[in-house]
C-alpha positions as CSV (number, residue, x, y, z in Angstrom):
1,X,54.2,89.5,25.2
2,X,57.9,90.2,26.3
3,X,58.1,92.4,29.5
4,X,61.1,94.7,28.5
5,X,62.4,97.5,30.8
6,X,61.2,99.6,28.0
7,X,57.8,98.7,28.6
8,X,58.1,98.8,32.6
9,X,59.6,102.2,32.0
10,X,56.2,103.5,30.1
11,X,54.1,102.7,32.6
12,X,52.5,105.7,34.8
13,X,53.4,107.4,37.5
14,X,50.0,108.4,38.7
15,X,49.2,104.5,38.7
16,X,50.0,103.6,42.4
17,X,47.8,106.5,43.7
18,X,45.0,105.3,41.6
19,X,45.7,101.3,42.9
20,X,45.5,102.7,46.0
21,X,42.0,104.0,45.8
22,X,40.6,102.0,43.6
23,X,41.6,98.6,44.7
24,X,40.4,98.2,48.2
25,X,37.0,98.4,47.7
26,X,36.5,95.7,45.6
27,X,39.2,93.2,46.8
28,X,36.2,92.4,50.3
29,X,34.6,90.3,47.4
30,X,37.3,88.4,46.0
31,X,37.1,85.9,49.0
32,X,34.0,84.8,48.6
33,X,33.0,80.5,47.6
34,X,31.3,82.0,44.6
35,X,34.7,83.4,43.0
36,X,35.1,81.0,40.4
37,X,31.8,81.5,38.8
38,X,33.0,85.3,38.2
39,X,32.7,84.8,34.1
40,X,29.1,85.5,34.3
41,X,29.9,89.2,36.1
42,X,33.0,89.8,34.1
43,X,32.4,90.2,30.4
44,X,35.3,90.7,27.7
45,X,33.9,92.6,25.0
46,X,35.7,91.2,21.9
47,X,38.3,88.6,21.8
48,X,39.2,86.3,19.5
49,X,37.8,83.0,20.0
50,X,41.2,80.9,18.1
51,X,43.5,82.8,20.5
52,X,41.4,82.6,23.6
53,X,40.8,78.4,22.8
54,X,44.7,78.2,22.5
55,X,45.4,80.3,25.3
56,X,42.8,78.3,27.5
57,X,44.8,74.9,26.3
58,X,48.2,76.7,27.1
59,X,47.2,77.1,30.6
60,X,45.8,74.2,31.3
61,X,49.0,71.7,29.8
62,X,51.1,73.8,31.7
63,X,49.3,73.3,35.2
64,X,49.9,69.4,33.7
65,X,53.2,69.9,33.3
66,X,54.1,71.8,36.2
67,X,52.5,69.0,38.6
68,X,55.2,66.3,36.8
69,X,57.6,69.1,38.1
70,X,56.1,68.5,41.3
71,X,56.3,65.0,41.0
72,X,59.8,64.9,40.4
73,X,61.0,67.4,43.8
74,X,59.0,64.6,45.8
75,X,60.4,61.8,44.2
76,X,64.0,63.7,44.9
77,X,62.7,64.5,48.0
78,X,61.9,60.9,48.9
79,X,65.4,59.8,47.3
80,X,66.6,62.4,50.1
81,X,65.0,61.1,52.4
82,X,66.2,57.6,52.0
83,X,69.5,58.8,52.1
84,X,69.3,60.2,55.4
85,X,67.6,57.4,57.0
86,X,70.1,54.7,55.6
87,X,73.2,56.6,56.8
88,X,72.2,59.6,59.0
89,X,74.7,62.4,58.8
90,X,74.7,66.7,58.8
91,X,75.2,66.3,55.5
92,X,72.3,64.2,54.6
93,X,70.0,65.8,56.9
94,X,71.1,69.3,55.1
95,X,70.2,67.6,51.5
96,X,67.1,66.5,52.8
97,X,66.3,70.1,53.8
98,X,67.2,71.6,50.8
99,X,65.0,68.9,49.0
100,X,62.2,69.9,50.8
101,X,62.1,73.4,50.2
102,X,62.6,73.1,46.6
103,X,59.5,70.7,46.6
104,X,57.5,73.1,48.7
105,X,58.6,75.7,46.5
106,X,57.4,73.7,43.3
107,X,54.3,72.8,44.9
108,X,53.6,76.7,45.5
109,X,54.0,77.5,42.1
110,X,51.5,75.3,41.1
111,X,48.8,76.1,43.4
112,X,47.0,77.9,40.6
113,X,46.3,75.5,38.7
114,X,44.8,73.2,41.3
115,X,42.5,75.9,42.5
116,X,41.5,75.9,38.6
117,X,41.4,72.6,38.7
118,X,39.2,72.1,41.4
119,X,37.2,75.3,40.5
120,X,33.5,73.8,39.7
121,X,31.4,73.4,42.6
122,X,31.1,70.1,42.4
123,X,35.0,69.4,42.8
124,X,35.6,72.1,45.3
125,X,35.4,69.4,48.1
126,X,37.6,67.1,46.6
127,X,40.0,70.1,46.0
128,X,39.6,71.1,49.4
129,X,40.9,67.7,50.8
130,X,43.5,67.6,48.5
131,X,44.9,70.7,49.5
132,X,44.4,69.9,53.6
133,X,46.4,66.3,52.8
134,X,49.4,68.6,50.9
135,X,50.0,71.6,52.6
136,X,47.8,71.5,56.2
137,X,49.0,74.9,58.1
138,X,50.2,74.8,61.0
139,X,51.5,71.4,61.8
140,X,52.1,71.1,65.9
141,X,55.2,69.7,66.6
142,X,53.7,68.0,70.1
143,X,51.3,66.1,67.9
144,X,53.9,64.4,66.1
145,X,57.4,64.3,68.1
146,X,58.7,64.9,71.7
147,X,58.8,68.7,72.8
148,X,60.8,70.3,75.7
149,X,58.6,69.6,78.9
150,X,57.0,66.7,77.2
151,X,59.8,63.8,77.0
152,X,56.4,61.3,75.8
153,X,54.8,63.4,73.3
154,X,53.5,62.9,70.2
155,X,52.7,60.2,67.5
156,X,56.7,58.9,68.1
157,X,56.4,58.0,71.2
158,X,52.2,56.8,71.1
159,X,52.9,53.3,70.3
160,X,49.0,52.4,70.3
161,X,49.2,54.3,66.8
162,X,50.7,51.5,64.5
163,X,52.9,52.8,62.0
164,X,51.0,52.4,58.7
165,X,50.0,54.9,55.8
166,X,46.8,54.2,56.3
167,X,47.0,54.9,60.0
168,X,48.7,58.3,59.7
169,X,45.9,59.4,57.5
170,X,43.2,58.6,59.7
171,X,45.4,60.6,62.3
172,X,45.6,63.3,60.3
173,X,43.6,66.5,61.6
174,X,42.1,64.0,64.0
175,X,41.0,66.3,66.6
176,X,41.8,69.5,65.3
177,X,43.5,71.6,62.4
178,X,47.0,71.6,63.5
179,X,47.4,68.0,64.0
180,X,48.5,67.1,60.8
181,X,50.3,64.1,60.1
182,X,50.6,64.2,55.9
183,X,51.6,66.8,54.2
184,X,54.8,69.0,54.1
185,X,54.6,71.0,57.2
186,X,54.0,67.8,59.3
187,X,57.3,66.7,57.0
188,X,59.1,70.0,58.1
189,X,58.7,69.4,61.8
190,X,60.3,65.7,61.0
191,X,63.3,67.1,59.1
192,X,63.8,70.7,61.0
193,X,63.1,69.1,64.6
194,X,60.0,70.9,66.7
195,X,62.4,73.2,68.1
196,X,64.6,73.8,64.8
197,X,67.2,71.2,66.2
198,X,67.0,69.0,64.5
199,X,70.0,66.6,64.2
200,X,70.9,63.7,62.3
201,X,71.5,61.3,65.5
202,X,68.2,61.5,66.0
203,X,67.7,59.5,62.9
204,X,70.0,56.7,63.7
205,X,68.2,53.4,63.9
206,X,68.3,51.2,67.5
207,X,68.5,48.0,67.3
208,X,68.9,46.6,70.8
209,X,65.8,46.1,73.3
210,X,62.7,43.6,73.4
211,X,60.9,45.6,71.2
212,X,63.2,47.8,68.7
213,X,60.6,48.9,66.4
214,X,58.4,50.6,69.3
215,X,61.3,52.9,70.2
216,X,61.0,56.8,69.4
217,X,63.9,57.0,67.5
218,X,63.2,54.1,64.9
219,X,58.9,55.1,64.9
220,X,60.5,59.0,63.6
221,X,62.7,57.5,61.2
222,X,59.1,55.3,59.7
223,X,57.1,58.3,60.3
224,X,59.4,60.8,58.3
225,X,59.5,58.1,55.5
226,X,55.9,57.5,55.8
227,X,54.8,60.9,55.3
228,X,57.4,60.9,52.2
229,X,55.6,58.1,50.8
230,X,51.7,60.1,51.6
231,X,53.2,63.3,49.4
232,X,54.1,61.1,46.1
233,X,50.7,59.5,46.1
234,X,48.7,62.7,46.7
235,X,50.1,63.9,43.4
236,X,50.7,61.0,41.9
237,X,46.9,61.1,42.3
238,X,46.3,64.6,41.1
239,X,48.6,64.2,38.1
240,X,46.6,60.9,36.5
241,X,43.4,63.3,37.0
242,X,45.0,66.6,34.8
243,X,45.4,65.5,30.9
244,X,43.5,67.5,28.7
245,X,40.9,65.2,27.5
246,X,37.7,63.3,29.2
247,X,38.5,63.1,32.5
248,X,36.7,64.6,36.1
249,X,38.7,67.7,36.2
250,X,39.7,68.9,32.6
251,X,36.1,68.1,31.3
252,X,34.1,71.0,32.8
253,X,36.7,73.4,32.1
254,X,36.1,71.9,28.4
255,X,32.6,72.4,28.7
256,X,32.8,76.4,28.7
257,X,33.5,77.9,25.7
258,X,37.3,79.6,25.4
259,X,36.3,83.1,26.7
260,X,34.4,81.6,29.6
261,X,37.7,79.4,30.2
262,X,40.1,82.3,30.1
263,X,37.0,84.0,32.8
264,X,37.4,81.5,35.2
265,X,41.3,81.2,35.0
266,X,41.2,85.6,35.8
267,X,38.6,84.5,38.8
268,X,40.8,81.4,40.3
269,X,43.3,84.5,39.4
270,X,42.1,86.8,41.8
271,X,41.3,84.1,44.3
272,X,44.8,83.1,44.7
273,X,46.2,86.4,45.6
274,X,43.9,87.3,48.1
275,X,43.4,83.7,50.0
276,X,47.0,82.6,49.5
277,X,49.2,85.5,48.6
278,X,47.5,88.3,51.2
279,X,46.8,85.8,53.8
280,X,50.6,85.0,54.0
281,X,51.3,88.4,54.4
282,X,51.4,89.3,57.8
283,X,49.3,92.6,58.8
284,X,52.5,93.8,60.6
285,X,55.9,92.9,61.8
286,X,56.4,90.1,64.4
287,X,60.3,90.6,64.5
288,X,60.5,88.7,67.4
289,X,58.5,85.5,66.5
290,X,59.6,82.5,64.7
291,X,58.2,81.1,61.5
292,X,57.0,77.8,61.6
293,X,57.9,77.7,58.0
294,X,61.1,76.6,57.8
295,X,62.0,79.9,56.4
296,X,60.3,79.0,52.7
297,X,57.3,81.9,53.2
298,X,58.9,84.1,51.2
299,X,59.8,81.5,48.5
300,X,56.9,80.6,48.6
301,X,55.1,83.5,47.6
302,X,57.1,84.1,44.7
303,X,56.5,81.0,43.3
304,X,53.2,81.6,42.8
305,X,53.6,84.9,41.9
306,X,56.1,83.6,39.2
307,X,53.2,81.4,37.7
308,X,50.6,84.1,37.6
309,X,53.3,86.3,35.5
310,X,53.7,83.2,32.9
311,X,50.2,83.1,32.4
312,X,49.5,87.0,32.3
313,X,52.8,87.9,30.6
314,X,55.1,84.6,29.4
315,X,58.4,85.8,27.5
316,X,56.6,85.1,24.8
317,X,53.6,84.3,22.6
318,X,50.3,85.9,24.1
319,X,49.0,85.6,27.5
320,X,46.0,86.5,29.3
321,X,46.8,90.4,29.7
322,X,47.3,90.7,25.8
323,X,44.0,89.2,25.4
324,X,41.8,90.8,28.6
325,X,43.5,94.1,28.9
326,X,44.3,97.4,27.3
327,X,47.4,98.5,26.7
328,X,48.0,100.8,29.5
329,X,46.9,97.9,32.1
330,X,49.5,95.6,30.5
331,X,52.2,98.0,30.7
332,X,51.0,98.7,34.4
333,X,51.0,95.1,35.6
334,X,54.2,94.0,33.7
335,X,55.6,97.1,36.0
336,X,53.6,95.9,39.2
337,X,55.1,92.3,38.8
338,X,58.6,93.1,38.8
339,X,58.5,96.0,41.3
340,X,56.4,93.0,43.8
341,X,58.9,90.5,42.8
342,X,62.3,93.0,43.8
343,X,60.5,94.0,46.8
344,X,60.2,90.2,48.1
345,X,63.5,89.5,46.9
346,X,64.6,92.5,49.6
347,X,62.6,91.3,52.7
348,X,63.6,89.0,55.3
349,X,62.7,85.3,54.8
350,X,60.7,84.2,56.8
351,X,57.9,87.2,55.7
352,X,57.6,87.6,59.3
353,X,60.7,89.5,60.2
354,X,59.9,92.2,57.5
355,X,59.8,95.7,58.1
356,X,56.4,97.3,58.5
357,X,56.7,99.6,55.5
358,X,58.2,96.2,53.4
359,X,55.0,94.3,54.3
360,X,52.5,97.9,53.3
361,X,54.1,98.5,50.5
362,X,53.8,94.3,49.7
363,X,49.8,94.6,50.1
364,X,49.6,97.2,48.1
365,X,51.4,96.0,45.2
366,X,49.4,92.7,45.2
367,X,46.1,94.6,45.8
368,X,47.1,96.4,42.6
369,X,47.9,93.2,40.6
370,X,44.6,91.8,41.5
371,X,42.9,95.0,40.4
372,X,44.8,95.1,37.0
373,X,44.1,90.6,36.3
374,X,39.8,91.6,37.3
375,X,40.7,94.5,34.5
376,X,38.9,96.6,37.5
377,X,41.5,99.0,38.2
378,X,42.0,101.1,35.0
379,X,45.2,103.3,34.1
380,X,45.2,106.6,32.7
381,X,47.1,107.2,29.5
382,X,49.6,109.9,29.2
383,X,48.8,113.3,28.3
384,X,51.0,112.3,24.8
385,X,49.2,109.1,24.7
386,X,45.2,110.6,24.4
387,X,43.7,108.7,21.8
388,X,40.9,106.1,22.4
389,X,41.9,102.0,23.5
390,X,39.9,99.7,22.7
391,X,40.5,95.7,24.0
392,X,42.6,93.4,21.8
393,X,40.4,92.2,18.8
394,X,37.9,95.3,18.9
């Protein structure tokens, strides 16, 4: 289905009033561990059991081939990385930055899919772990570097850690959530400095002394690598467990039959804007508090709102709303997407330095999207438009 102004221009007026009331009391439930299994309380009358077993393939191969996207940011990332660490400069340290937050950004988008992934009980745990190796939130910059008032601190400068990949996994969330040590936010701290001052002297390798190598300037330079090399083999990992075929993750999603399939991928849906989109949005404005997200929340957020619009509405063929919702819902959504997505684009980055009525409006939007993916929120039709819908394939 192609999203044309035309069609963002039909939809209703009275629809925000009615996503306002209708919404909130069903989104408490959205949260819960059971969410995935929400095909056995959601029932699509009719559709086609062809489109929905293509449509269920076309979601899946793209999660596939969104992770080699991933893949490839790290692997430029790394190359970044390497760059910098081999000849330190502003200008490498910049173009490792910018490598960064284009991985992030990719790894956003695909968030999704690993929650659909990882969707069966059984694999939650796995997906879990996955996820707390990738992205752990927040990452304390005392736990891996030296902070003002604490010249010693952190892994840097804790020379009874060895520096091995092994080792900074086991120090990973060792003692609590915030002590990461993998991942990309631990990686931010390394590249942006604990105190966003980061420079690239601080990357220049010392050779002099009895014992170089247990200096905190060359143990940064193998930690940041390190934690380079930790992000490729996560999803390297992940992306030998995606083809379509036989394998641990695609085969129970094979096991349901097409409609069930294109259930689950609306729960997961659902899931992913209320415990990753609403949770990054901040309940009000903290103008005066710095993000400790390198200024990528924002980015962030549209990423994955960006994939959730492919699969509900590509630019073309048929996507979940043609085949889940009536026509008045799709037009509504297709309008709710674009509206959310110019909003973002207005606000501040980082999402903290919004304005009050910026982040509202924000909740509500995405409380509306969510509403129109269940199919829970329904929109009335024009007075000119007052003849019975029924879903696609009725």
């Amino acid at each position: 289905m192609h999203v044309t102004r035309a069609m963002i221009g039909r939809a209703r007026g009275a629809l925000l009033l009615v996503a306002l009331t209708v919404v909130g009391a069903c989104d408490s439930k959205r949260a819960s561990e059971e969410a995935p299994e929400a095909e056995e309380r959601q029932v699509v009358e009719v559709v086609d059991q062809q489109a929905a077993e293509s449509l269920s393939r076309a979601v899946w191969e793209a999660g596939q081939a969104q992770v080699a996207d991933v893949q490839a940011a790290i692997e430029a990332l790394n190359r970044a990385v390497t760059t910098l660490l081999e000849t330190p400069s502003e200008d490498h340290l910049e173009a490792a930055k910018l490598a960064w937050l284009d991985a992030h950004r990719e790894f956003a988008g695909v968030l999704p899919y690993i929650r659909l992934a990882f969707a069966p009980a059984p694999l939650r745990d796995d997906g879990r772990e996955l996820l707390l190796k990738v992205d752990s939130w927040p990452a304390q910059p005392g736990y891996l570097d030296t902070v003002p008032g604490y010249s010693e601190s952190g892994i840097v400068n804790d020379t009874a850690v060895e520096l091995t990949l092994a080792n900074l996994r086991r120090q990973h969330r060792l003692t609590a959530h915030e002590e990461a040590s993998t991942g990309f936010h631990a990686l931010e701290v390394m590249l942006w400095g604990p105190t966003s001052e980061r420079i690239a002297d601080d990357f220049i390798a010392v050779s002099t002394g009895e014992k170089p190598e247990a200096l905190a300037t060359n143990r940064r330079r193998e930690l940041t690598r390190l934690m380079g090399e930790a992000l490729a083999e996560d999803i390297d990992r992940l992306a030998k467990r995606l083809p379509y075929g036989a394998n641990d993750l695609s085969r129970p999603f094979l096991a349901l039959d097409p409609v069930s399939r294109l259930q689950q991928i609306r729960a997961i849906h659902a899931q992913v804007i209320d415990e990753e989109l609403l949770r990054r949005l901040p309940e009000s404005s903290e103008s005066d508090v710095e993000s400790s997200r390198a200024a990528d929340s924002k980015q962030a957020m549209l990423a994955m709102l960006r994939t959730l619009q492919a699969n509900w509405l590509p630019a073309s063929g048929a996507g979940m709303a043609e085949l889940l919702l009536d026509r008045y819902q799709q037009e509504a959504l297709a309008e709710h997407f674009v509206a959310l997505e110019e909003l973002l684009l207005s606000m501040e980055d980082p999402i903290e330095l919004a304005e009050l009525n910026q982040l509202a409006r924000a909740r509500q939007l995405m409380e509306a999207v969510a509403g129109l993916m269940s199919g829970t929120l329904e929109v009335p039709a024009a007075e000119e438009d007052m003849t019975p819908v029924s879903l696609q394939g009725q």
